[in-house]
C-alpha positions, -999 to 999 in steps of 0.1 A, spaced: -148 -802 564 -140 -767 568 -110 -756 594 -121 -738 621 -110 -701 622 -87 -692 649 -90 -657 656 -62 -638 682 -86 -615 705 -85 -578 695 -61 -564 724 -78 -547 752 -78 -512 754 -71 -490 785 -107 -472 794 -103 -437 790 -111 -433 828 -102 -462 852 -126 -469 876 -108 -493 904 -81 -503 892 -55 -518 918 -26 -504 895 -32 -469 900 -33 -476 939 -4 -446 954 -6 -426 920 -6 -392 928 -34 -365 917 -21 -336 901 -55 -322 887 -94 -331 891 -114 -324 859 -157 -325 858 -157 -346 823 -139 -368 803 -132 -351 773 -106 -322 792 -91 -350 816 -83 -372 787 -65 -341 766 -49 -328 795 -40 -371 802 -29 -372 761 -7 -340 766 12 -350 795 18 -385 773 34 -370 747 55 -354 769 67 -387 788 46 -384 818 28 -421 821 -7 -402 829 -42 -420 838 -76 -408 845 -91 -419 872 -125 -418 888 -144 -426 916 -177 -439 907 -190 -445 864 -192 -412 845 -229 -405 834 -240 -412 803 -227 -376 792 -187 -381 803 -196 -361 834 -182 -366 871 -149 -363 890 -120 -373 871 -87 -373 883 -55 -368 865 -31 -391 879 7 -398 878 34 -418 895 49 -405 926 81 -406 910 70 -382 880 42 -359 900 69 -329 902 77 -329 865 41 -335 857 25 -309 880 53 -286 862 40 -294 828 4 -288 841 5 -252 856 30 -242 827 3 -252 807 -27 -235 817 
């Protein structure tokens, strides 16, 4: 008789764009973005620089990545990372 395989579960991923998640609750918006492709950059930049960065949303993107995204921060970090953001652009 064969031994069952025991197989970890593959880590789960942060979504690209949270959609209620209690741990972003008192994160502070520093930009709004209409898809998901520009607020996930602009989230990816800010990474790289140290700034621990999230997209948020309000409601489920459509089908296309389209909606109201916000790119949130800590309170803590939303002067450095509203620096980085208008230097930026």
């Amino acid at each position: 008789m064969p031994w069952p395989r025991f197989r970890k579960p593959a880590p789960k991923e942060d979504p690209d764009v949270s959609v209620d998640d209690p741990r972003l609750d008192g994160w502070e918006t520093v930009s709004t973005f209409e898809d998901r492709a520009t607020a996930v950059a602009w989230r990816d930049r800010l990474r790289e620089l140290g700034v621990a960065a999230s997209c948020v949303a309000d409601r489920p993107l459509d089908r296309f990545g389209r909606g109201d995204v916000y790119l949130v921060v800590p309170p803590d970090q939303w002067s450095r990372a509203n620096e980085i953001v208008e230097n930026l652009e």
